[in-house]
ROKERO-412939 format. One record per residue (C-alpha): x negated, y, z; residue in one letter. Coordinates in Angstrom, 2 decimals. Layout:
// ROKERO-412939
X,Y,Z,a $
...
***
This chain:
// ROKERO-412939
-71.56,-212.10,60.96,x $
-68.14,-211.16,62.24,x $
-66.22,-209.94,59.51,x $
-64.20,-207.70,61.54,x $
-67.16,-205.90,63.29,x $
-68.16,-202.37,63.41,x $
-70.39,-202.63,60.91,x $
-68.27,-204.12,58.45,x $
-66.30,-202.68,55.61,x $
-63.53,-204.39,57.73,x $
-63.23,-202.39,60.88,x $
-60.24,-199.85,59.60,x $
-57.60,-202.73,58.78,x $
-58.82,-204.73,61.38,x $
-58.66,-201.86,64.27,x $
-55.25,-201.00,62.58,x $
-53.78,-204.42,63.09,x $
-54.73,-204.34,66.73,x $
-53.44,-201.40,67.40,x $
-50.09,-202.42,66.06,x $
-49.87,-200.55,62.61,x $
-49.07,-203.85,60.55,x $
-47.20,-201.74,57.94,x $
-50.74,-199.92,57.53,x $
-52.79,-203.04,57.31,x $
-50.53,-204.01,54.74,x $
-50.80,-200.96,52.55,x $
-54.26,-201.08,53.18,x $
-56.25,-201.29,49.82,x $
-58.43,-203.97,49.46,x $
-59.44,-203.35,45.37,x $
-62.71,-202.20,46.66,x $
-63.66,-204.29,48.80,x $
-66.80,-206.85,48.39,x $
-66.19,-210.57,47.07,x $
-66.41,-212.15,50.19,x $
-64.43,-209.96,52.49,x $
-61.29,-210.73,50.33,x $
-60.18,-214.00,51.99,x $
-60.64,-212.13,55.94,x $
-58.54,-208.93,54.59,x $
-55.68,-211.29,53.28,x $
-55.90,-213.11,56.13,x $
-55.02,-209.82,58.62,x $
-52.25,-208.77,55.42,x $
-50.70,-212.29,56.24,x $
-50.96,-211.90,60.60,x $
-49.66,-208.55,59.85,x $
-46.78,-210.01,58.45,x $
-46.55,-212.43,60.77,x $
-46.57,-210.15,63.29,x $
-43.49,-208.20,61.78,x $
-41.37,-211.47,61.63,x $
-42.22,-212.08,58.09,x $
-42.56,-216.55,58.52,x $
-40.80,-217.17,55.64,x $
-42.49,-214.56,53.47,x $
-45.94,-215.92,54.69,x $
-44.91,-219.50,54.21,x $
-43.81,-218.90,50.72,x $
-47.24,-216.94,49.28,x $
-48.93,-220.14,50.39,x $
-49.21,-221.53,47.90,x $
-51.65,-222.61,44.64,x $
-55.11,-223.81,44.55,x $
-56.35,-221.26,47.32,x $
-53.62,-222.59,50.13,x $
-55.85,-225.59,51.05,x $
-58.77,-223.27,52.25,x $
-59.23,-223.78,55.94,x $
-58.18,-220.13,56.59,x $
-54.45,-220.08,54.70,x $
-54.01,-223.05,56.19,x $
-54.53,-221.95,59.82,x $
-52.19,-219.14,58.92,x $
-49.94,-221.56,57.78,x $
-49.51,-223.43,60.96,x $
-48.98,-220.43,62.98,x $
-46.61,-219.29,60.78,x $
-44.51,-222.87,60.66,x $
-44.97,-222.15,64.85,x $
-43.52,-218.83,64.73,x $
-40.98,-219.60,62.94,x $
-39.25,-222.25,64.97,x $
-41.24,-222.94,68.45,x $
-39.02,-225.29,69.84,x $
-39.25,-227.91,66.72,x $
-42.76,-227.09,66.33,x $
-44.54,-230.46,66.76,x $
-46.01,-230.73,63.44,x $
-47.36,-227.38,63.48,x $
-49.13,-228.01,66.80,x $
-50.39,-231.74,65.03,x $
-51.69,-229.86,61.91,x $
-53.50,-226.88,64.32,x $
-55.49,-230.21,66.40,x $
-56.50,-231.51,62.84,x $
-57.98,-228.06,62.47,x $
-58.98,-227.49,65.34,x $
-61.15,-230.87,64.53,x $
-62.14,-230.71,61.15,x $
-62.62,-226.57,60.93,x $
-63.83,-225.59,64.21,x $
-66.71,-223.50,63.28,x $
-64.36,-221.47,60.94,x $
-63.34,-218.54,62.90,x $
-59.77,-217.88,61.40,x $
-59.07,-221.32,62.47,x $
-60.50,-220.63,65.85,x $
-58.31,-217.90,66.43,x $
-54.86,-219.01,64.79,x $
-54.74,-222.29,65.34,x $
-56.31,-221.42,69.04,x $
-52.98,-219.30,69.69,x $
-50.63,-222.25,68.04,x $
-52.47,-224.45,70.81,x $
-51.85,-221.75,73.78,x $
-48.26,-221.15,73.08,x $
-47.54,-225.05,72.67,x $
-49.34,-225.24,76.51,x $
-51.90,-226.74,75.02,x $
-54.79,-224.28,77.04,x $
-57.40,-226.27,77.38,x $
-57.82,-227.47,73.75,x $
-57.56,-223.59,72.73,x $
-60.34,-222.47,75.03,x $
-62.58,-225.16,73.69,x $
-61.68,-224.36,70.36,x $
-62.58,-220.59,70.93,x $
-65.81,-221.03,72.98,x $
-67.38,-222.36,69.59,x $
-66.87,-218.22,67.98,x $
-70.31,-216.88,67.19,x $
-69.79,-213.13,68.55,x $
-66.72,-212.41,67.75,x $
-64.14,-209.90,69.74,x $
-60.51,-211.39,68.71,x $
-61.91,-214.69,69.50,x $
-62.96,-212.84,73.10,x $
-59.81,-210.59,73.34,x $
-57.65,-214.12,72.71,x $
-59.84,-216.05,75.84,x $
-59.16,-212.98,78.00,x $
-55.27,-213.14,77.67,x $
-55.51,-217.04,77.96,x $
-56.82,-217.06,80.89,x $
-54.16,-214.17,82.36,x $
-51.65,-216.36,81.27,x $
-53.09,-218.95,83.68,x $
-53.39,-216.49,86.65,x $
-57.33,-217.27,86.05,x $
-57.86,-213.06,86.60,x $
-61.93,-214.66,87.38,x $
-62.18,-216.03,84.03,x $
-60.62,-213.06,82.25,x $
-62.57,-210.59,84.49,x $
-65.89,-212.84,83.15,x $
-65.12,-212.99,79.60,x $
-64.26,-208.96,79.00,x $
-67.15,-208.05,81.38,x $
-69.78,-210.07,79.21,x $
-68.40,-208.39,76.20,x $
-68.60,-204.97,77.42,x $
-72.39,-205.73,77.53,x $
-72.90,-206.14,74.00,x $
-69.80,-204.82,72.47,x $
-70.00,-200.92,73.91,x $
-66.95,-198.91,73.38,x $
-65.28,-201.65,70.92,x $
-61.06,-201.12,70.89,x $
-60.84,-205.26,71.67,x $
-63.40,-204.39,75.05,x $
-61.22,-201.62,75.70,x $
-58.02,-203.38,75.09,x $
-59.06,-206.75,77.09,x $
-60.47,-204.91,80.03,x $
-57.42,-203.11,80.78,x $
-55.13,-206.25,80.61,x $
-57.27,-207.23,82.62,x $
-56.84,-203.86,84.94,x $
-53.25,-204.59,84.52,x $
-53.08,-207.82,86.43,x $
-55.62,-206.24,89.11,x $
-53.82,-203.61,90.48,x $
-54.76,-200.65,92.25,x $
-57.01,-198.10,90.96,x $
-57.07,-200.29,87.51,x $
-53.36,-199.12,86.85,x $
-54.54,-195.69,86.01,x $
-57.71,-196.68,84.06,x $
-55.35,-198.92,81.67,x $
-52.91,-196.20,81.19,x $
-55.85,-193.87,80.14,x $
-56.61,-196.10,77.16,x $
-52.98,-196.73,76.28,x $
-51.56,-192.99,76.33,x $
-54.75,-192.36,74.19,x $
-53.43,-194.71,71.61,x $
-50.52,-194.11,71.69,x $
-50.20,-190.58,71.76,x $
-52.59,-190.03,68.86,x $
-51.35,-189.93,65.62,x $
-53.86,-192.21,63.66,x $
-53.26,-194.91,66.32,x $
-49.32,-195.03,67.68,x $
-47.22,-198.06,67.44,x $
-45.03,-199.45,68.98,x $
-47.10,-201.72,70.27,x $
-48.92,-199.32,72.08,x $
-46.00,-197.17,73.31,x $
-45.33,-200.22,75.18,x $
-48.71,-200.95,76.94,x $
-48.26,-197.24,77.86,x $
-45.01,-197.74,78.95,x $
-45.56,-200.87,81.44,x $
-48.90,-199.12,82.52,x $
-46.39,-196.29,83.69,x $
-43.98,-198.77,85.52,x $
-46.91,-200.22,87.09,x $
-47.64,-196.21,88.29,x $
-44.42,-196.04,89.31,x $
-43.55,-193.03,87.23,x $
-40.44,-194.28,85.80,x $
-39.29,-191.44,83.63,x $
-41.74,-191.34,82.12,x $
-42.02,-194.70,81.14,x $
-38.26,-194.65,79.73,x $
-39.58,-191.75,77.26,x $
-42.56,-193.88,76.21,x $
-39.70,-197.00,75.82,x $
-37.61,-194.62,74.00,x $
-40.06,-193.75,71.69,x $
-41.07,-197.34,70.29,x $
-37.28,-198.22,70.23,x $
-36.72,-195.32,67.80,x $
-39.87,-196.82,65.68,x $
-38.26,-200.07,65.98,x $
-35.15,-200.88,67.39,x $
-36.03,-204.42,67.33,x $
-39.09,-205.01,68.79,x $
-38.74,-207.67,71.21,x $
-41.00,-206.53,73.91,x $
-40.19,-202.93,73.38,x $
-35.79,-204.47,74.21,x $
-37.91,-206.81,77.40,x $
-39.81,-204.69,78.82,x $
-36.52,-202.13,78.15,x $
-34.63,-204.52,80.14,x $
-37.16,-204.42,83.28,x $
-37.23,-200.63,83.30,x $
-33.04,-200.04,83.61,x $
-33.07,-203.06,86.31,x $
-35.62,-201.20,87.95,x $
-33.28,-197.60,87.45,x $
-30.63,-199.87,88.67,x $
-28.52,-199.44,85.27,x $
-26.80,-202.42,84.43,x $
-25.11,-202.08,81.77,x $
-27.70,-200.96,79.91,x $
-29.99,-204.12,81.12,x $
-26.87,-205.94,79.53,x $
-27.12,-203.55,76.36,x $
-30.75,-205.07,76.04,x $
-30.88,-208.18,77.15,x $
-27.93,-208.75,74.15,x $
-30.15,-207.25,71.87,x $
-33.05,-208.87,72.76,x $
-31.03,-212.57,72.76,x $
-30.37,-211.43,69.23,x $
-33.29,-210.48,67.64,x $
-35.53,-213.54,69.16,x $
-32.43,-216.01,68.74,x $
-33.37,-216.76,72.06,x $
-36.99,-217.45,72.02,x $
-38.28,-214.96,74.10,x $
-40.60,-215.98,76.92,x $
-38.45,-213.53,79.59,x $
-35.29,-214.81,78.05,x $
-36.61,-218.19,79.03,x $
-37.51,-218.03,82.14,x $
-34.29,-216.39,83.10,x $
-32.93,-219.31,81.66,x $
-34.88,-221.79,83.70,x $
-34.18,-219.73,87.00,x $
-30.79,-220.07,86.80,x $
-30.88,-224.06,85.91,x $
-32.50,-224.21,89.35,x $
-30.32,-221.82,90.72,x $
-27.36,-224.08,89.66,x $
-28.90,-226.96,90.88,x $
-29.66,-226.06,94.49,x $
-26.34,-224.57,94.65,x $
-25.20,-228.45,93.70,x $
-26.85,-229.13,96.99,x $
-24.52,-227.28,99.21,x $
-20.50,-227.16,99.63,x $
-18.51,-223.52,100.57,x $
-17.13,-223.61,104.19,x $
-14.28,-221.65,104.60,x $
-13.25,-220.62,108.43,x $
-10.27,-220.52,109.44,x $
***
């Protein structure tokens, strides 16, 4: 049985971490709960950290006699990941060993499935996934896989199946409107109906969710309203790196330079350069440069 399902003494911590409340999943008390739910609660406690930047933290509970379970040590290779991505090789060898000798184990499924997808290593993550036994992260995780391969078919596939069995789950919720997102149209508005109700409510706001509410506005086109949303996860946390990205899309949009500069900076700082949008801006303009190389100015007299 998935021990994050609705029926499980799980589901509060677990719908707590998906919604983006890490500091609540890690207040969360866990003195009452049964022997064998221990290791799955620890295990959010630890993504929660994660989550909140906390790889050095995570890396140094690990250890004792418990660290060599297959669980803390998925969480230990995403955590070795997170911490450095670009000198993450070992990492990404320890999440294939895994991936190999664990992949029934459903922690390892989904942690060292996302070390796999962020080291471009798809394929091997979707076949490390499609062994979960019912379980929604492992679903949720496929569905954004496959939207980060422009596969909207396969994403479409895998949150429509789960909406079969899974009713009004938060992951079916969640997955169908990222999925919405990258369709367009008439989806834009269904999304942004299950965002503002997270994050408007006072049980389930984040940051995290300000922001899906946010982009689901920019996507609208209703711009102010969008820079309130913003506004409000950037006073929750001023350094949330896809609160500062997403930030720095809006103002180019307003046309506001300066502050895209204002963000961008703070984003550069707060990722030390490691995130995705900084990136690719990165890469554009190496290509930019280099087809300029192509070409000499002509001046006319």
């Amino acid at each position: 049985m998935d021990p994050y399902s609705a029926e499980g003494e799980l589901v509060n911590i677990h719908s707590a971490y998906h919604q983006g409340q890490y500091s609540s999943v890690l207040s969360f008390d866990t003195s009452s709960l049964s022997p064998s739910n221990n290791l799955p609660a620890r295990v959010l406690k630890l993504r929660a950290q994660l989550a909140l930047g906390q790889y050095s933290d995570v890396l140094s509970s690990l250890k004792g006699p418990d660290a060599s379970t297959p669980d803390l040590l998925a969480v230990k290779c995403l955590a070795t990941y997170l911490q450095t991505p670009s000198a993450s090789s070992s990492a990404v060898s320890d999440a294939q060993k895994l991936a190999s000798s664990d992949k029934d184990n459903l922690t390892v499924q989904l942690l060292c499935g996302t070390v796999l997808a962020n080291a471009g290593l798809t394929e091997e993550a979707l076949a490390l996934l499609s062994r979960h036994q019912g379980s929604l992260d492992a679903i949720a995780l496929t569905t954004q896989i496959h939207l980060s391969q422009n596969r909207l078919d396969l994403a479409q596939k895998e949150a429509s199946a789960a909406r079969k069995w899974a009713q009004d789950s938060l992951l079916v919720n969640m997955a169908e409107s990222w999925v919405g997102m990258r369709e367009g149209g008439e989806k834009y508005q269904a999304a942004y109906y299950v965002f503002e109700e997270l994050a408007q409510a006072a049980a389930t706001q984040s940051v995290k969710t300000l922001v899906s509410q946010a982009v689901s506005e920019l996507h609208l086109g209703r711009l102010p309203e969008a820079e309130v949303a913003l506004q409000q996860a950037l006073e929750m946390d001023a350094e949330d790196g896809e609160a500062l990205a997403n930030a720095v899309v809006l103002n180019r949009i307003l046309g506001k330079g300066k502050e895209v500069e204002e963000y961008k900076g703070r984003l550069e700082t707060v990722t030390k350069g490691e995130h995705v949008m900084l990136k690719h801006f990165a890469e554009k303009k190496s290509l930019f440069d280099t087809a300029c190389q192509k070409y000499s100015p002509k001046f006319e007299p």
